[in-house]
C-alpha positions in Angstrom: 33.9 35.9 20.1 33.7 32.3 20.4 30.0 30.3 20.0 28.6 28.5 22.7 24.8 27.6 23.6 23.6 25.7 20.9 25.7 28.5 18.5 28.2 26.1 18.9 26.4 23.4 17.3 26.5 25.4 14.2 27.6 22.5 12.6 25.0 20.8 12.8 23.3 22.8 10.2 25.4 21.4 7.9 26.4 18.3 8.9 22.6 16.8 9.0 21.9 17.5 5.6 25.3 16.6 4.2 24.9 13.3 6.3 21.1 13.1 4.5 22.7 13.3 1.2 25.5 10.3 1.9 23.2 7.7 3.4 21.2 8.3 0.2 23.5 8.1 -2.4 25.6 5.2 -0.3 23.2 3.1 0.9 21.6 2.7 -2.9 17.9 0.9 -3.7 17.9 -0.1 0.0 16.8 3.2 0.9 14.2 3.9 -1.8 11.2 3.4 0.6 12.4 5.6 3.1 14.9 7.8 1.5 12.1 11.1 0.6 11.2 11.0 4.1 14.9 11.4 5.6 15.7 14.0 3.1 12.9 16.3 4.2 13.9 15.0 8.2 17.7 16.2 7.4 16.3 19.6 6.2 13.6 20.0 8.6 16.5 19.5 11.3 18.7 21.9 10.0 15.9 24.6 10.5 15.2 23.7 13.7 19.0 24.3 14.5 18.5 27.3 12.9 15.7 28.9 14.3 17.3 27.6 17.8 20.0 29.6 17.0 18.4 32.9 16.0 16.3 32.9 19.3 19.3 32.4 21.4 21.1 35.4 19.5 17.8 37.7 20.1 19.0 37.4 23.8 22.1 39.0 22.9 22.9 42.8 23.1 23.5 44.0 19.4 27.0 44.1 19.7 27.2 40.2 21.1 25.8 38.5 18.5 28.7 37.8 16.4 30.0 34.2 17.0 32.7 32.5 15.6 33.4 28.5 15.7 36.7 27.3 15.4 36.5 23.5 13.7 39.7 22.5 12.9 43.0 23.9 11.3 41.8 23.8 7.6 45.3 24.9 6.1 48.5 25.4 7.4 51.6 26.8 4.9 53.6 29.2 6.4 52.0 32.5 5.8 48.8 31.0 4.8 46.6 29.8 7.1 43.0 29.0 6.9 40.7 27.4 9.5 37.6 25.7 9.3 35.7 28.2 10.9 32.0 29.0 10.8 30.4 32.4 11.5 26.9 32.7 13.1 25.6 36.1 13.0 22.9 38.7 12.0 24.0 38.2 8.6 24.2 34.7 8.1 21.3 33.5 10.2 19.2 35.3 8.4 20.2 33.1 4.9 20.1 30.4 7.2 16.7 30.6 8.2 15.5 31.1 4.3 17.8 28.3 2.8 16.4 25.8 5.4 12.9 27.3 6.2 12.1 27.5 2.5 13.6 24.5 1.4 12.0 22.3 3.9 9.1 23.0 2.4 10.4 22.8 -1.4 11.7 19.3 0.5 7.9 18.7 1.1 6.3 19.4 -2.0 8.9 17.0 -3.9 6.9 14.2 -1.9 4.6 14.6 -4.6 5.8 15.8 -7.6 8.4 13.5 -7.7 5.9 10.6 -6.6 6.1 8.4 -9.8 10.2 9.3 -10.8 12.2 6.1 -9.9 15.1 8.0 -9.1 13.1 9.9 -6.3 15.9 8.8 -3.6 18.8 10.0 -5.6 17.0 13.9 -6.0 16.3 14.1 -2.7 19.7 13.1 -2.3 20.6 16.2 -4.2 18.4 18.3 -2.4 20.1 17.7 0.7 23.9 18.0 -1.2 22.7 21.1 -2.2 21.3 22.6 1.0 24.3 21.6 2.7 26.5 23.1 0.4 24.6 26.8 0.6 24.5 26.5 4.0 28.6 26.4 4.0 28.5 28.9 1.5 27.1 31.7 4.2 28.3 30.4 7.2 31.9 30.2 6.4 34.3 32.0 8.3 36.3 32.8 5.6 37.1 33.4 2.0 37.9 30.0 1.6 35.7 28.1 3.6 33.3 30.7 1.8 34.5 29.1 -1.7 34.7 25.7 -0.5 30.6 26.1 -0.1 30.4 28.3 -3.5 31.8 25.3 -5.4 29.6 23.1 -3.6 26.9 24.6 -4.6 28.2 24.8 -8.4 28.2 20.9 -8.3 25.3 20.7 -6.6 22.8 22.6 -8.8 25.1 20.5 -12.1 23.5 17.0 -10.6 20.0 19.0 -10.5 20.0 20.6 -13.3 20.8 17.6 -15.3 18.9 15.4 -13.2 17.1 14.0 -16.4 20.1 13.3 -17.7 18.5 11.3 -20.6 17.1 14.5 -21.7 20.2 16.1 -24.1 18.5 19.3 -23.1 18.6 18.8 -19.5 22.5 17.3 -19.9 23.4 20.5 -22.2 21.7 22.9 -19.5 23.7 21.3 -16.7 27.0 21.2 -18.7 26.3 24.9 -19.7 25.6 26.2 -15.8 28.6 24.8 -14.8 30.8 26.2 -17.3 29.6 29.7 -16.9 29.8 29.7 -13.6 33.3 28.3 -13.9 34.6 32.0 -15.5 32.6 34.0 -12.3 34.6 31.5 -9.8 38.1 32.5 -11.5 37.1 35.8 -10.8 36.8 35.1 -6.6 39.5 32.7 -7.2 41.9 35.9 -8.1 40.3 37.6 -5.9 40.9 36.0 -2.6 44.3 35.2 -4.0 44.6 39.1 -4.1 43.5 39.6 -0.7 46.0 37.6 0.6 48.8 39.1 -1.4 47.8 42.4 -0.2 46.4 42.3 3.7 48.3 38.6 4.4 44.7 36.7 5.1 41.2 36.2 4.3 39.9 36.0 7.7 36.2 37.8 7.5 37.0 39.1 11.1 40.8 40.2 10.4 39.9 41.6 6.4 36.2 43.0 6.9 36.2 44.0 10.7 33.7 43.1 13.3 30.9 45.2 14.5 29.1 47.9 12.4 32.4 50.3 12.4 34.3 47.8 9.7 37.8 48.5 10.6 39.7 45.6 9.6 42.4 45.3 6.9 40.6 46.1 4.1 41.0 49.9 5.0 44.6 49.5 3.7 44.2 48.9 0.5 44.7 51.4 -2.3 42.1 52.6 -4.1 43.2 50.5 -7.0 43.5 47.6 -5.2 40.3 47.7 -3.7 38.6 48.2 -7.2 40.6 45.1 -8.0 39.6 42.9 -5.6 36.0 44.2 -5.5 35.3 44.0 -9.2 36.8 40.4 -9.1 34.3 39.2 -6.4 31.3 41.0 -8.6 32.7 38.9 -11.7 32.1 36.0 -9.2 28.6 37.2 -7.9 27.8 37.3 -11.5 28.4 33.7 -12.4 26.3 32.7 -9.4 23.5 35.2 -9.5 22.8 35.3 -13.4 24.0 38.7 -14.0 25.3 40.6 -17.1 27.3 39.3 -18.4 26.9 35.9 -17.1 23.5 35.6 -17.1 22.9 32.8 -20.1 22.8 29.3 -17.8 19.6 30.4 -15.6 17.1 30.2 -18.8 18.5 26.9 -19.5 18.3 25.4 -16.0 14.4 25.2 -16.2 15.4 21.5 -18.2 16.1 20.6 -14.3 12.4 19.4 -12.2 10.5 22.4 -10.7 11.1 22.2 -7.3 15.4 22.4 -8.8 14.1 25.7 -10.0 12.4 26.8 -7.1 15.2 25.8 -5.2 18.0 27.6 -7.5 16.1 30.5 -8.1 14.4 31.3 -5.1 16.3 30.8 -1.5 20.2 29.7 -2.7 21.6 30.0 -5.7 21.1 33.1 -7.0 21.5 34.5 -3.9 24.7 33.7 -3.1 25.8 36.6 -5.1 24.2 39.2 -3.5 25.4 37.4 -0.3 29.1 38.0 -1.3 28.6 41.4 -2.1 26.7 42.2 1.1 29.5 40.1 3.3 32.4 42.3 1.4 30.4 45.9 1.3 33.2 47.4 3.5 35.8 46.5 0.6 33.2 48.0 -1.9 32.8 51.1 -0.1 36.4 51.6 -0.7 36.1 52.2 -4.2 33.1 54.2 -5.7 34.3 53.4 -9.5 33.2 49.9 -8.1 29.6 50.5 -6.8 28.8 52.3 -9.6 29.8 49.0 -11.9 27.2 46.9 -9.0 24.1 49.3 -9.6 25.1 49.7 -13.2 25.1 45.6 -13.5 22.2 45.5 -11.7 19.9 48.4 -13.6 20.7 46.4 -16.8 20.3 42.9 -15.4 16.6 44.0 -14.0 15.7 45.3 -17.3 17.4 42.7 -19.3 15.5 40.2 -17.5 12.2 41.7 -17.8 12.3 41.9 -21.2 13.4 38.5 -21.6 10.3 37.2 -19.0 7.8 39.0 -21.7 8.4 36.7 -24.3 8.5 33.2 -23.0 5.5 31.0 -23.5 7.1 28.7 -21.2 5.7 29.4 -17.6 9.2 28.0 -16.2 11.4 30.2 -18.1 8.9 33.6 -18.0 9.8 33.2 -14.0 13.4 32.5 -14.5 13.7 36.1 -16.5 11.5 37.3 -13.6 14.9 36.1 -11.5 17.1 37.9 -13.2 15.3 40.8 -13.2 14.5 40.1 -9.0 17.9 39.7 -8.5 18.8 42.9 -10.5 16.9 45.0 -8.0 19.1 43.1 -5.6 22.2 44.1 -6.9 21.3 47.7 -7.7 20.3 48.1 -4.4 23.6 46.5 -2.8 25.4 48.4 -4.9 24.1 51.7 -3.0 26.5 51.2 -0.1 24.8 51.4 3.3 21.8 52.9 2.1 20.9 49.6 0.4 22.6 46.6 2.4 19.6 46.3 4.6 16.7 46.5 1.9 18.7 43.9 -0.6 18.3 41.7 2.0 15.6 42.5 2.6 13.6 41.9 -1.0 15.9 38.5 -1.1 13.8 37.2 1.7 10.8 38.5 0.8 11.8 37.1 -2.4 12.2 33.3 -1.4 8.8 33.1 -0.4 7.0 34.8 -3.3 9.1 33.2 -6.2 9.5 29.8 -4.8 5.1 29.8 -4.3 5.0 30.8 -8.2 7.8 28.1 -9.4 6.4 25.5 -7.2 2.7 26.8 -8.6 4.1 26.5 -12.0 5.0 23.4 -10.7 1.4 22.0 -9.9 -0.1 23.3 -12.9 2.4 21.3 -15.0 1.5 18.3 -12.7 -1.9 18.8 -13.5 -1.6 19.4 -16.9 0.6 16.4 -18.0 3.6 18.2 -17.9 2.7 21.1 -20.4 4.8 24.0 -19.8 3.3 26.1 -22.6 1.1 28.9 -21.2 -1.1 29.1 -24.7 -2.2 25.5 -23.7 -3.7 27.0 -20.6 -6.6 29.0 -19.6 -9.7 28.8 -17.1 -7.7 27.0 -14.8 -9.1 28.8 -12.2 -12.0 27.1 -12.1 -10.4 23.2 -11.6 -7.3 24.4 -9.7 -8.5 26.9 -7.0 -5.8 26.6 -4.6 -2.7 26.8 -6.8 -5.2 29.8 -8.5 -5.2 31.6 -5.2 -1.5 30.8 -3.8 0.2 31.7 -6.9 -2.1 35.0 -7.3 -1.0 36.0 -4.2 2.6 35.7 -5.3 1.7 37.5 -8.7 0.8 40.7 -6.4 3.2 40.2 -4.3 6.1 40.5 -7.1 4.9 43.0 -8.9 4.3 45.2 -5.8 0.9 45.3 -5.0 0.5 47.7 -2.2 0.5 45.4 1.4 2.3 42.5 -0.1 6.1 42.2 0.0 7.3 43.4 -3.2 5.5 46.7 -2.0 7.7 47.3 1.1 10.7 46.0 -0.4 11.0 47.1 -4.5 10.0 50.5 -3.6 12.3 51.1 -1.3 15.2 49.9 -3.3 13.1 52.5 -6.0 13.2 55.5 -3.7 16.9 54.5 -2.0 18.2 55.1 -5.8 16.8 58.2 -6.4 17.3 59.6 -2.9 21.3 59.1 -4.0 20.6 61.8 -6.0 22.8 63.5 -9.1 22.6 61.8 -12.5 23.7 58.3 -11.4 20.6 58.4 -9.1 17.6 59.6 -11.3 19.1 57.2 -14.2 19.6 53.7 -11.7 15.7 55.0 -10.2 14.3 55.5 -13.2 15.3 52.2 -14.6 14.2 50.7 -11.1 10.8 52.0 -11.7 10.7 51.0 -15.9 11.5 47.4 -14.5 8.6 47.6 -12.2 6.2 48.6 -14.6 8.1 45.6 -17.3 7.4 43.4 -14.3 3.7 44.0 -13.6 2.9 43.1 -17.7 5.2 40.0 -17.8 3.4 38.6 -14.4 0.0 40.3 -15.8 0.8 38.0 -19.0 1.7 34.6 -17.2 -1.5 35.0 -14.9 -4.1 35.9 -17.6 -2.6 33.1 -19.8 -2.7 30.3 -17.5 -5.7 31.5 -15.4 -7.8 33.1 -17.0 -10.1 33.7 -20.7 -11.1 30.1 -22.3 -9.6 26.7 -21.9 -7.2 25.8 -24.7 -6.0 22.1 -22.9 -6.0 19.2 -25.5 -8.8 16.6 -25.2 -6.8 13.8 -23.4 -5.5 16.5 -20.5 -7.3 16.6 -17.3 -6.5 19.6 -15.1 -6.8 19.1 -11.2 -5.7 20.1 -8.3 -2.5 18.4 -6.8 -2.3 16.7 -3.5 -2.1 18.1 -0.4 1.4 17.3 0.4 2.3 19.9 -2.7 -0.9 22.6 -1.6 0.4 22.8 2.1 4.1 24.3 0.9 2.0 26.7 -1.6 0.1 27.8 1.2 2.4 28.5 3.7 4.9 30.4 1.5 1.7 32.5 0.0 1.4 33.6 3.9 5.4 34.8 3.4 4.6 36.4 0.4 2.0 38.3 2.2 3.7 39.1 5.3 8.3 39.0 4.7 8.4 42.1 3.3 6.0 44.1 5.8 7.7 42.6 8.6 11.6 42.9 7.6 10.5 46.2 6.7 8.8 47.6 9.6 9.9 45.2 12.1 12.9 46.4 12.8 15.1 44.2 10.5 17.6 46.7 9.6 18.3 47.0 13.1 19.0 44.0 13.7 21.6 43.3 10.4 23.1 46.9 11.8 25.8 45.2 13.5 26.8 43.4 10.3 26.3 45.7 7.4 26.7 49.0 9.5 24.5 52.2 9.9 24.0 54.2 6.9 24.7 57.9 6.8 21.0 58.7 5.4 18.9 56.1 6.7 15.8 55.8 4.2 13.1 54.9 6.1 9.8 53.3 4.4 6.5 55.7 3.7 3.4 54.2 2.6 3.0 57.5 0.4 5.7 59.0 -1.4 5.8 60.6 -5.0 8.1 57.6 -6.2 5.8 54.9 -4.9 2.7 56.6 -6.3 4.5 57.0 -10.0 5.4 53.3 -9.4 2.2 51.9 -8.7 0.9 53.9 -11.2 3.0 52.6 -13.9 2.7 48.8 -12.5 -1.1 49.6 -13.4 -0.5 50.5 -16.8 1.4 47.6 -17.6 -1.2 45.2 -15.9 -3.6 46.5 -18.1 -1.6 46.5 -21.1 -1.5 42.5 -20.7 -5.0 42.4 -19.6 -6.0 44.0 -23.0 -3.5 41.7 -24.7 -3.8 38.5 -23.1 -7.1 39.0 -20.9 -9.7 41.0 -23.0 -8.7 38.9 -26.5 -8.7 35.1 -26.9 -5.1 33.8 -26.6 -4.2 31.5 -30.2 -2.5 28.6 -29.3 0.0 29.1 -31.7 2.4 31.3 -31.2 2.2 34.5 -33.6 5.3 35.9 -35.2 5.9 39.0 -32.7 7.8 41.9 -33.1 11.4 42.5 -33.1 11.3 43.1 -29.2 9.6 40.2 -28.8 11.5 38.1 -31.1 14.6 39.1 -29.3 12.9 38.7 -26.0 12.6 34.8 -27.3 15.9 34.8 -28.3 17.0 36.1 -24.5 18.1 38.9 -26.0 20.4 37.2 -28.3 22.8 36.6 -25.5 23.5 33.1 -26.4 24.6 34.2 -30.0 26.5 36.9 -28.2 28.4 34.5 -26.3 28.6 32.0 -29.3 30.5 34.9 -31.5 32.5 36.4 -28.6 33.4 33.3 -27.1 32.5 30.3 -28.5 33.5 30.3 -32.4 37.1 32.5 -31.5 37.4 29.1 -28.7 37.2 27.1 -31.2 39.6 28.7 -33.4 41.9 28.9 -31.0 41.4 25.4 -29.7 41.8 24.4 -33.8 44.9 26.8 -34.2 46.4 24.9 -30.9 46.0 21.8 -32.2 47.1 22.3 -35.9 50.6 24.3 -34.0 50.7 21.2 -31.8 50.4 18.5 -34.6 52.6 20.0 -37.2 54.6 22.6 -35.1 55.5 21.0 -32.0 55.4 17.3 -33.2 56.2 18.5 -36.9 59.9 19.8 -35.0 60.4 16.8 -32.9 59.4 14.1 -35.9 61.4 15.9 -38.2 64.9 15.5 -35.9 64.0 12.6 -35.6 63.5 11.6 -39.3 66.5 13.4 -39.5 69.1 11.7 -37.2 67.6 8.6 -38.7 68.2 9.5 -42.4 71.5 10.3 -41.3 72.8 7.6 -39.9 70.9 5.3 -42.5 73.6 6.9 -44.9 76.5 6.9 -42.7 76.0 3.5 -42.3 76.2 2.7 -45.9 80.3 3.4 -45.6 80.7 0.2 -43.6 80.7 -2.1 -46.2 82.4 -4.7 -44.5 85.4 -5.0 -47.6 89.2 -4.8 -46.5 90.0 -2.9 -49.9 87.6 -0.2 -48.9 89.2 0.5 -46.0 92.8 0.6 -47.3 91.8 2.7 -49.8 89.8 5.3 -47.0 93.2 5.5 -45.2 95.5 5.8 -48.1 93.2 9.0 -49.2 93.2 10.0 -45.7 97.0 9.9 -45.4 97.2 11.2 -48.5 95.2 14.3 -48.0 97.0 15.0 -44.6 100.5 14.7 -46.7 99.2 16.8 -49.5 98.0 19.5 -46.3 101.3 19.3 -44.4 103.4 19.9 -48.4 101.0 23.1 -48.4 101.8 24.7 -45.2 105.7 24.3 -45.3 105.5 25.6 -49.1 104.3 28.5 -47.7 
């Protein structure tokens, strides 16, 4: 069905914060006065559009509030053709609202962190490349215009991440992101090239179906092929969503500015995978070998991260395991099929609000702490910092699923969703769900006792205080979200509303405030509170950091994953790449040098017989004649 209202402005979204990002970056020092403030207009625009648009499709009937807008013929070669088309429904609206509504106010708060930073312009700059980009990313039509946005947003969070480029660490980070997320976008690359080999497009509309009844050419694949092409796009949600086994870049990306990791880790980045996986679920359904891989790369990415987030010292990077393991639950839950579409979604909203208010907290304390991101040099900053204290508590309970808060509505139903599958699988992926929570609740514990809490272990010359208000307004209003998403997607009647998109499960799992799986979970999320508070809120935290156990050691390490990748990947690359060069140089150019050093040899001594003498000649031709006599005597003889 074709847009029209203000759906059909749908490019606006895009266009004002991709037109944001090129005044900045064009119009140079000219617009360094100004350029913050047009950045956070650009944003603030595009959720206006937005919420516009979601009110108009409320007036919709359920089944009408799929629109499609048709920009221009994108690619025309015989059999394949691709236009620029945008799609504006439940699905997509919903990202739409949390890419622009949260960062808008990630926009805001980099008013003031980035105060000081001369290059202040050129991030917000950035900020609006990036938001533009994410924003193609979910409301492409297509595969392609899907991927167009996916690289985008790959370039994108490389200028962020490396925005202190004069850092080596922030320049190695950047360069490190991009080139894992490089092998996830081979893997959608081969997939959408799959899709079209097999069904002849990569329409959403023509491949996926419209309406909650999916029947669109993805129903004739072969089992096989639809394993294919769905384990392909998970290799891709992978790269983008910090997953096993591609999960290495996101710990690294902290060397980026905070509000670049509330940004990447909270409302775009890592989402985009679970978006992909979502958008394609009737593909997935048509293999269960490949669900199982999603809610088996999920259950290990939750607890992978978890661990990892309980040995940090560094507030940054204890929340950036706390994303993997976020996103995990994500996954494991998308992975369930219908059951699970809806309540994915559903925590990576909730989500956005609650870990963007605790990086963007991290945030504040570093701004008032000179820029220490070690927790042991915390402490008692309660008492000098009462409103990043209270906005960041609230997103401590909130993400480790405090009953009321978000995480409470949403992680335990992705909990009781996996055991309700039932069988082996079920108890195993529910189970792990439940260990994760409990991992959770002492890594958070930790981070909040350290920094908050016990005795003051700041250096002389630091001065904690409270930031400005332009960075306390954005904590505050996305504490109220961490309060009230999950609640309110939950109970409001969210899944309803996605239904025509993502479809109506068989066994709808509905949310209970008491269950025998929530009560277990809460129960274990108060053991592993109070195992940190004994550890790190009872005891006086050293500044020092002590020598650990092997867990935590390993945790430190990220669970080794960078020497995995250095010995799987890496050193055999570089043998290769050695092995390549050495065939190249004395193979290849050894063949090529050596006819040529050859032929040249060779006609260095033919052309010693031309010696220039008559009497040389005469005698060559009298021993030629006389050899040709001598032959012809032979043959008549005989």
């Amino acid at each position: 069905m074709q847009a029209e209202g203000i759906q059909a402005a749908a490019w606006l979204l895009i266009a004002l914060p991709l037109a944001g990002a090129a005044i900045l970056l064009l119009g140079g020092r000219r617009t360094d006065r100004w350029g913050h403030l047009l950045g956070v207009a650009m944003s603030v625009g595009s959720f206006v559009v937005g919420a516009a648009m979601f009110a108009q499709m409320l007036g919709y009937d359920a089944g009408e509030r799929r629109r499609t807008l048709h920009l221009w013929e994108f690619i025309d070669a015989g059999a394949f053709n691709v236009g620029m088309d945008l799609l504006v429904d439940p699905l997509s609206i919903s990202f739409v609202l949390l890419i622009t509504g949260v960062g808008s106010l990630i926009h805001v708060y980099s008013i003031g962190y980035m105060e000081h930073d001369p290059d202040r312009r050129r991030f917000f700059a950035y900020l609006n490349l990036f938001v533009a980009a994410m924003l193609l990313l979910v409301l492409g039509g297509n595969f392609v215009v899907l991927f167009i946005g996916w690289e985008g947003v790959g370039l994108a969070s490389y200028l962020l991440i490396g925005f202190w480029q004069h850092k080596p660490t922030a320049a190695t980070a950047a360069k490190k992101a991009f080139v894992v997320n490089r092998v996830g976008d081979m893997g959608l690359i081969l997939a959408i090239a799959l899709l079209f080999s097999s069904l002849g497009s990569v329409d959403f509309t023509e491949v996926l179906g419209e309406g909650a009844e999916h029947v669109g050419l993805a129903s004739q694949l072969s089992t096989g092929t639809a394993t294919a092409i769905a384990l392909l796009l998970l290799l891709g949600a992978c790269g983008k969503s910090a997953q096993l086994p591609l999960q290495s870049w996101l710990l690294d990306a902290m060397e980026g500015p905070t509000p670049v990791s509330a940004l990447i880790h909270a409302a775009t980045m890592v989402t985009a995978g679970v978006y992909l996986i979502v958008r394609s679920g009737p593909i997935f359904e048509l293999s269960t070998t490949a669900q199982l891989v999603v809610t088996i790369v999920g259950a290990a990415t939750l607890l992978a991260g978890a661990i990892i987030g309980c040995g940090k010292d560094d507030i940054k990077k204890a929340l950036a395991g706390s994303t993997m393991s976020q996103i995990g639950y994500m996954t494991l839950a998308a992975g369930l099929g219908k059951a699970g579409y809806v309540i994915a979604i559903a925590h990576l909203i909730a989500h956005g609000f609650f870990k963007a208010g605790l990086f963007l907290g991290a945030g504040s304390v570093m701004h008032g702490t000179k820029d220490d991101v070690n927790m042991r040099h915390y402490g008692a900053l309660r008492g000098v910092m009462m409103i990043t204290y209270v906005t960041f508590g609230l997103g401590y309970l909130a993400i480790i699923g405090f009953p009321g808060l978000s995480g409470w509505f949403t992680k335990d139903v992705i909990i009781e969703t996996a055991l309700h599958k039932g069988g082996t699988s079920g108890y195993i992926l529910g189970g792990c769900a439940m260990l994760g929570a409990a991992i959770t609740a002492y890594y958070m514990s930790r981070v909040m006792f350290m920094t908050f809490f016990g005795e003051k272990r700041w250096a002389d010359d630091v001065h904690p205080h409270e930031s400005p208000k332009v960075m306390t307004v954005p904590l505050i209003l996305l504490a109220v979200g961490s309060l009230s998403a999950g609640g309110f997607l939950v109970l409001g009647g969210f899944g309803s509303f996605l239904e025509p998109v993502v479809g109506h499960p068989e066994e709808e799992h509905h949310f209970q405030a008491l269950t025998g799986p929530g009560i277990a979970t809460f129960v274990l999320v108060l053991i592993g509170a109070a195992i940190a508070w004994r550890q790190y809120g009872a005891r006086k935290v050293p500044r020092e950091q002590p020598k650990g156990s092997f867990v935590t050691v390993a945790a430190r390490k990220d669970l080794y994953g960078d020497a995995i990748n250095e010995s799987l990947l890496m050193r055999p690359g570089q043998w290769l790449t050695r092995l390549a060069v050495w065939f190249d140089g004395r193979g290849v150019d050894g063949a090529v040098n050596g006819i040529a050093a050859g032929v040249g040899g060779g006609s260095g001594r033919l052309r010693r017989i031309q010696t220039g003498f008559a009497r040389s000649y005469a005698l060559s031709m009298f021993c030629g004649a006389a050899v040709v006599v001598a032959a012809l005597l032979v043959v008549n003889v005989s």
